[in-house]
Each structure stands twice: as structure tokens, then as C-alpha cells.
N, C-alpha and C positions, 0 to 999 in steps of 0.2 A: 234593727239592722237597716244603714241607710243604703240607697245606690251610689256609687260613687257619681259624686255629682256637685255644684260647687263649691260648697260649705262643706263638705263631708269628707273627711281622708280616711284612708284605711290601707295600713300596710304590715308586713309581717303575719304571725300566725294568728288565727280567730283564734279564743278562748270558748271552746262550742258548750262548758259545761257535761251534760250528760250525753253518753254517746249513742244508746237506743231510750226508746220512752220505756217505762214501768222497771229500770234501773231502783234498785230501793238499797240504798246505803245507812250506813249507822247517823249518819248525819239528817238524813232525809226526814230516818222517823224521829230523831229530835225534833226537828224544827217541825215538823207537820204535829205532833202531840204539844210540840208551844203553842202553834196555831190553831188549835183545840180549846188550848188554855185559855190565849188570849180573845178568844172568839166568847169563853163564859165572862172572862173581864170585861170587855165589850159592847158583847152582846145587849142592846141588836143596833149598835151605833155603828159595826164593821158591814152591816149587808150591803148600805149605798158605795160599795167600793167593786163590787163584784161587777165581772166586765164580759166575758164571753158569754154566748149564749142567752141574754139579757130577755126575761119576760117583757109584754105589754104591762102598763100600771093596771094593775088589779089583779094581776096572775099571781100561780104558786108554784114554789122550787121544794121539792122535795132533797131530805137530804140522801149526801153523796157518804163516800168510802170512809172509813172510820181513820180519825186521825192518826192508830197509833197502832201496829196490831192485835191488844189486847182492850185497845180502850174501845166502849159503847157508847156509838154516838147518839145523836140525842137530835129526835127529828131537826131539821134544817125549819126556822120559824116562817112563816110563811113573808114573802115580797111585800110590805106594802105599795100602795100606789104613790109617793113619792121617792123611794127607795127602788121603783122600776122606770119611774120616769128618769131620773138621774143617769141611771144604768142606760139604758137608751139613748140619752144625748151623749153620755161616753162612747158612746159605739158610733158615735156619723163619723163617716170616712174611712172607716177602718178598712184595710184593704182582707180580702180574703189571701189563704195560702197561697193558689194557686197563682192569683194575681199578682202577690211581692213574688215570687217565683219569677214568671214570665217578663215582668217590669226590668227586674234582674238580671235574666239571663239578652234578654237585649241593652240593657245598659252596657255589658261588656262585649257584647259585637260592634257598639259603637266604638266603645273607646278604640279596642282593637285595631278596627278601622282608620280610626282617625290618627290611632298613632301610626299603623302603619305609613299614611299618605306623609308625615315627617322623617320617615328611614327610621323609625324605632317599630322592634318588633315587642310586642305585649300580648300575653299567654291569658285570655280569660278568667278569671275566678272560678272555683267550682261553685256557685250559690248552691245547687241541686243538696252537696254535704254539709254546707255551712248550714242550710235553713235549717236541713232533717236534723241537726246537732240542736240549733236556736232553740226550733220547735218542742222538741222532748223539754229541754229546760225549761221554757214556758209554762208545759202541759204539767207538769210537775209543780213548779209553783202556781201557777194559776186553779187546779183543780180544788173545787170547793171545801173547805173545811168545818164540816161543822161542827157547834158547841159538844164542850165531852161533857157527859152524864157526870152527875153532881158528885157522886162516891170518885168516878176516873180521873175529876176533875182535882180532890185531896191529894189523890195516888202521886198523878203527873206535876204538882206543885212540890212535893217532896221531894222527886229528882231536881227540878227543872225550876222552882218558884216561881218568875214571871220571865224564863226565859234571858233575862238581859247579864246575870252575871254569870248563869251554870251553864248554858248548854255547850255539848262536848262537841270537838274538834273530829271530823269525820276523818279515817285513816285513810290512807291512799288508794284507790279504786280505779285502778289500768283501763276498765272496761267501764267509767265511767266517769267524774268528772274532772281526768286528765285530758280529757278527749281536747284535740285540736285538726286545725285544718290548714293546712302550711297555704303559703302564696304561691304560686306558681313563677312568680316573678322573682323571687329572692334570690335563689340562685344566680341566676343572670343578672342584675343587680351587683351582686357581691361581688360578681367577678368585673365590675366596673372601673376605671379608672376614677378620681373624682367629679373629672371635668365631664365626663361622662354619663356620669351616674346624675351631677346636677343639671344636663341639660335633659336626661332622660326624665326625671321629674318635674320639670320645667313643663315638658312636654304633656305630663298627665295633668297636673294641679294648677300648673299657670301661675302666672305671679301674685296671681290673689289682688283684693284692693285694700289691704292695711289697715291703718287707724281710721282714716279720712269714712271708711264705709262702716266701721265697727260701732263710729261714734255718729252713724246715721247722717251724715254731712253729705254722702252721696247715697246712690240709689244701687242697687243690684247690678253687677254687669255681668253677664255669664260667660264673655268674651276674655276675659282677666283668668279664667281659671283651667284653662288648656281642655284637654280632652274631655276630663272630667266635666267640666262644665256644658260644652257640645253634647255629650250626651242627655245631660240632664235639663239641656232646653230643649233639645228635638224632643225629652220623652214629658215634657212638662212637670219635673218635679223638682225644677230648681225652684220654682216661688208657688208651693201650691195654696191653693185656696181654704182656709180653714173656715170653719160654721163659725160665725160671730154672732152668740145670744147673750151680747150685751143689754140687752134689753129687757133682757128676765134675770139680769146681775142682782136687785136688791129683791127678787123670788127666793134665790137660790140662796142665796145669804139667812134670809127667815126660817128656810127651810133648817140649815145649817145651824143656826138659834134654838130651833125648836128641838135638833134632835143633840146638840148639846146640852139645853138646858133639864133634859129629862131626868137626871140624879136629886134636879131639887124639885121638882113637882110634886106638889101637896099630895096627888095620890097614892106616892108611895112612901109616904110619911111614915108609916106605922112600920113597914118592912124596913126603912132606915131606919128606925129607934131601936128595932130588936134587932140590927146588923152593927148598930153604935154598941148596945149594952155586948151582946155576946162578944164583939172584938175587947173589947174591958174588961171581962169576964177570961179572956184568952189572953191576956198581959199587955195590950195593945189599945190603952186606952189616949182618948182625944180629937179621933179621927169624927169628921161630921160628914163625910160625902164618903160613896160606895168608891169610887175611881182615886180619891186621895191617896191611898197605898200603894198601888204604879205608879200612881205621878210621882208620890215621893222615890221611889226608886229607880223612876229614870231621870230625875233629876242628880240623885247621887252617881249615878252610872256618869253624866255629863261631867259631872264636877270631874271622876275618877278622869276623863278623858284630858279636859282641862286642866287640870294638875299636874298630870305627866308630860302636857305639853308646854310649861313655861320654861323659857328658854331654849328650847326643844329649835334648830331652823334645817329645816332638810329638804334641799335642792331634789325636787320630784319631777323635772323633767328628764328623767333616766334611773332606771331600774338601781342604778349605784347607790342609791341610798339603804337599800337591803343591808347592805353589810359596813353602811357608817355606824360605828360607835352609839354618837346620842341617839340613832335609832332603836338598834338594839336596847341600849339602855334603856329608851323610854319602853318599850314595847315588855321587858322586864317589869317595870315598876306598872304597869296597867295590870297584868297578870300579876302578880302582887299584890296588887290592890283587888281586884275582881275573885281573888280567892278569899280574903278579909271578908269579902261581904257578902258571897256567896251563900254565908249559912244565915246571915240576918235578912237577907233575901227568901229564902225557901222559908223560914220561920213565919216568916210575916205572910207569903204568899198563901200556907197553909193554914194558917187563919183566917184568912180574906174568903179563900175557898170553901172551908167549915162552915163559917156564917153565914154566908152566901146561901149556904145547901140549908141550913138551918131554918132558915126564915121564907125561902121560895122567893128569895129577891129579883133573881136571872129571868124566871117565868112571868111573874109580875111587869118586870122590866119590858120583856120583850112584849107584851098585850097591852100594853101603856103603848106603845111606840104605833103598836099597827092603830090603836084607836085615835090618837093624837093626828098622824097621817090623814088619815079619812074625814078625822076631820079639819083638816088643812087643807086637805084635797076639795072637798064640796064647799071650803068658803071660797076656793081661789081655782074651779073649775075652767073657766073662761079663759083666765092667764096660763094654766100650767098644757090647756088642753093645746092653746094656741104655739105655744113653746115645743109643745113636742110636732105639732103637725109643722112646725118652720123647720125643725132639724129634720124632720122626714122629708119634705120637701128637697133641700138641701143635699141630702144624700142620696135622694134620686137623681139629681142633676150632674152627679160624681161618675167622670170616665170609667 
């Protein structure tokens, strides 16, 4: 959620998602038992994505709440030290709650301000319900998930295969993710004349700088963006300063190599032959790589999207496309197709998962990753140690 500021509009109702935190809907624990799932699919290529709370390199994360409420999680593998350094340079700048909070609620005393000084009166935002709505929805997805136990992991692939074509549509939840936060301005607004309504916007957003800046031919002017903008150079977050670690760009990249290329690493040769044979053995033979059975089905997923969309042209600067025709129609034939494949999904995912559990692939997998780390880390101490003391560096120097 930005400040209103001069690249950033925001008008009409927030969509706050869930309206208190530890809301658990039928949707919730699908998608949290997918991400269970997908974490043994993964696993442990998903831990450099983890972002709050971020250990030092070489720390451990114990695991968190079970993805699903019947499924047994299955310790959370520990950090390696390239996996906590990433994590850590994700996190320079990040602002704390209370911070986007405070930044906020003075962003809108400005504008207020300054639209007053033009004879327009403007009603503050509430940020205070906007955040506490943000936040829950964040808290909720962001809260760690870790790997399901090998047996929970068959279970949850039965319903749900790999998540992309089965899981179910969460029913409507009043007390949670209808939640919104109306403008305070709308009203007054609506009751605008035209000519009125466009100078009052005029007033907030300014006439912008168009093509000429979009296409980088000019420079930022903060003056071009009305109120909005005023506030967001007195609070300096119309042009902030971001950490540039272009310099450990082909670091990250090797890193990125290394922990891709870990499905063909000779050391787990022997657990990919008996994960080749028993998928054979389960009517699914061909495959040479552990991850080739997701890729292939979100690749058919794509196509399913691509297909329903040829020909398909629907004007989406306004919600009127909902009830055009080709929309419907296509949205029809996706769900059509997404139930075709639903069961060659789950099929496939429960084999992937059987053999997986079969052979101790996932555990393997993940002990390959922290020793590989380590030792990437001790060839390339100097570099990586230096990259993270620039980001530390960096984020000390942050208002």
C-alpha cells in the first residue's frame, strides 16, 4: 500500500482482504495445505523467498503452524547461509508497521492541507483500518509453511494434486474477505458536478507528465502532480532511494544456478533412478527430472489460459467487462477445461508424491541444498560477507 504521492492514485473502496487476523476460511486451508504441498515439491528451493523475520546466514528457523488442520508438519529445514543472506538483502528498507502507519497518516494531513489552501475540502483516509485489514492479509499469507509429512503429503495431493487446477473457491465470508474500507471522499465526490469533480481531482493528482516522462525523456517533477505530489516530496517518498547491489548481480545469479541446478546433481543420482523407476511402475513413465511433473502441468494450465483466450478482447479499464459476453464465455470454457484436467492433475500429483515418499528424495534434496550452500558460502566468503555488510550499511542510513 502506497502514500498517495505522485505516481500512485488510489480512489474508491480498498479491497482490505481479511477483516481480523487468525480469520480461517474454507479457502484459507486450501491454499495453505497447497502450500504445504508445494513446499515438498520445492522443497528447499522455496526457503530463499521467505521475507519477515529473516535470520543472520547461518541461523535456524524452526517450523511454524501446520499447513492444513489435520496435516503433520514436518520440521521447517533449517536456513542455509545463502538462503539467509538473500533473505536479508530482501529486507533493506523495509519500512516497520508503525512507520507506514505514521508516514500515512501524515501524508493525508498534507494533502488535506494543501487542498484546503485551493477551496477544496478533503476528508483524510482512515490508513489506521486500511493497514489493520493490509496487515491480517499479509500475516496470513506471509506466515511460514512448512513441508507436509510424506504420508499428508499423498493425502493433500488427492484433493488438491498440485493445487493449479483443483483447488476450491472459498464461499463468501461477511467477516472476512469482503472486508473493505470505503473513501471518505466519495460521497462528496459523487455529488460533484463534472467540471467540478475534474478540477477537484486536478487538485489532488495534478496533471501528471505523460508520455514525455513515462518514456524517460524528462526527469521527475513533483510539481505536475497536485497535492499528491506536495505531500510526497515534503515526506520524501516521491523518489526514494533503493539499495543498488548491482555489484554482486553475477553472485546472485550463481547462487540462483546452483540452487536450480540441484535436481541434476550427481548426488542424487541414485534417489532420481528409484523416483524414475517407481513413477514407471505407477503408469507415469519418461519423466528424467523430480520437478518435470509441475512444470508439465503448469505449463498445460498456461496453454488452458491461452486457448480460452484467442480471440478473447475485453476493454479492462472498467469493471464492465464482468458481464461482457466473450468474458463470461471465456471464463466458461477455462472452468471447462480446469475440470478435464483436474483428475490427470491429482493422478499424476499422487504419484509424484508416493515416489517422492518412497525413495526419501525431499530429505535428501533438502541436505544436498544446506551442504552445497556452505559450500558456496566458504568459497565466496569475502564477496557474499561484503554484500551483506553494504545492504546493512544501507539500511542504516534509512530515515
Amino acid at each position: 500500500m502506497q502514500a498517495a504521492g505522485g505516481r500512485a492514485g488510489r480512489r474508491g473502496t480498498v479491497d482490505a482482504g481479511v477483516a481480523t487476523a487468525g480469520v480461517v476460511t474454507a479457502r484459507t486451508v486450501a491454499r495453505r495445505t497447497v502450500a504445504g504441498l508445494l513446499a515438498v515439491v520445492m522443497a528447499p528451493l522455496l526457503a530463499a523467498c521467505t521475507d519477515d523475520g529473516a535470520p543472520a546466514p547461518g541461523a535456524s528457523t524452526a517450523a511454524a503452524a501446520p499447513a492444513s488442520p489435520s496435516a503433520t508438519p514436518v520440521e521447517e529445514p533449517r536456513l542455509g547461509p545463502l538462503d539467509a543472506l538473500l533473505v536479508a538483502v530482501s529486507q533493506v528498507g523495509t519500512e516497520t508497521h508503525e512507520a507506514q502507519l505514521a508516514r500515512l497518516l501524515e501524508n493525508e494531513e498534507i494533502v488535506a492541507a494543501c487542498m484546503a489552501e485551493q477551496g477544496f475540502e478533503y476528508e483524510p483516509m482512515d490508513w489506521a483500518a486500511i493497514l489493520e485489514l493490509q496487515w491480517a492479509r499479509e500475516a496470513e499469507w506471509d506466515e511460514p509453511v512448512p513441508a507436509l509429512d510424506p504420508a499428508d503429503a499423498v493425502e493433500a495431493a488427492r484433493t488438491y494434486g498440485y493445487g493449479l487446477f483443483t483447488t476450491p473457491e472459498e464461499p463468501e465470508d461477511p467477516a472476512g474477505d469482503g472486508a473493505v474500507v470505503q473513501d471518505p471522499n466519495d460521497e462528496r465526490v459523487a455529488q460533484m458536478s463534472q467540471a467540478e469533480e475534474r478540477a477537484w481531482y486536478l487538485a489532488l493528482w495534478g496533471p501528471g507528465q505523460g508520455e514525455a516522462y513515462i518514456a524517460e525523456e524528462e526527469p521527475y517533477d513533483w510539481t505536475k502532480y497536485g497535492c499528491s505530489g506536495v505531500a510526497a516530496h515534503e515526506l520524501g517518498t516521491d523518489v526514494r532511494e533503493s539499495f543498488d547491489d548491482s555489484p554482486w548481480a553475477d553472485l546472485r545469479e550463481q547462487i540462483y544456478a546452483l540452487r536450480d541446478g540441484l535436481d541434476a546433481d550427481p548426488a542424487l543420482e541414485d534417489v532420481r533412478q528409484g523416483w524414475m523407476a517407481c513413477m514407471e511402475d505407477q503408469g507415469h513413465p519418461g519423466y528424467t527430472g523430480v520437478r518435470e511433473p509441475l512444470e508439465e502441468m503448469q505449463r498445460r494450465s498456461a496453454e488452458i489460459w491461452e486457448q480460452a483466450s484467442v480471440g478473447v478482447e475485453l476493454d479492462l479499464s472498467t469493471d464492465d467487462y464482468l458481464t461482457d459476453p466473450a468474458y463470461l464465455q471465456q471464463q466458461a470454457d477455462i472452468a471447462a477445461l480446469q475440470a478435464e484436467m483436474a483428475p490427470v492433475e491429482i493422478e499424476l500429483a499422487v504419484a509424484d508424491m508416493t515416489c517422492r515418499a518412497e525413495v526419501g528424495y525431499d530429505e535428501r534434496l533438502a541436505q544436498l541444498w544446506l551442504d552445497r550452500q556452505e559450500e558456496f558460502y566458504e568459497a565466496h566468503r569475502a564477496d557474499l560477507e561484503a554484500w551483506l555488510a553494504a545492504a546493512q550499511e544501507f539500511d542504516a542510513r534509512q530515515p
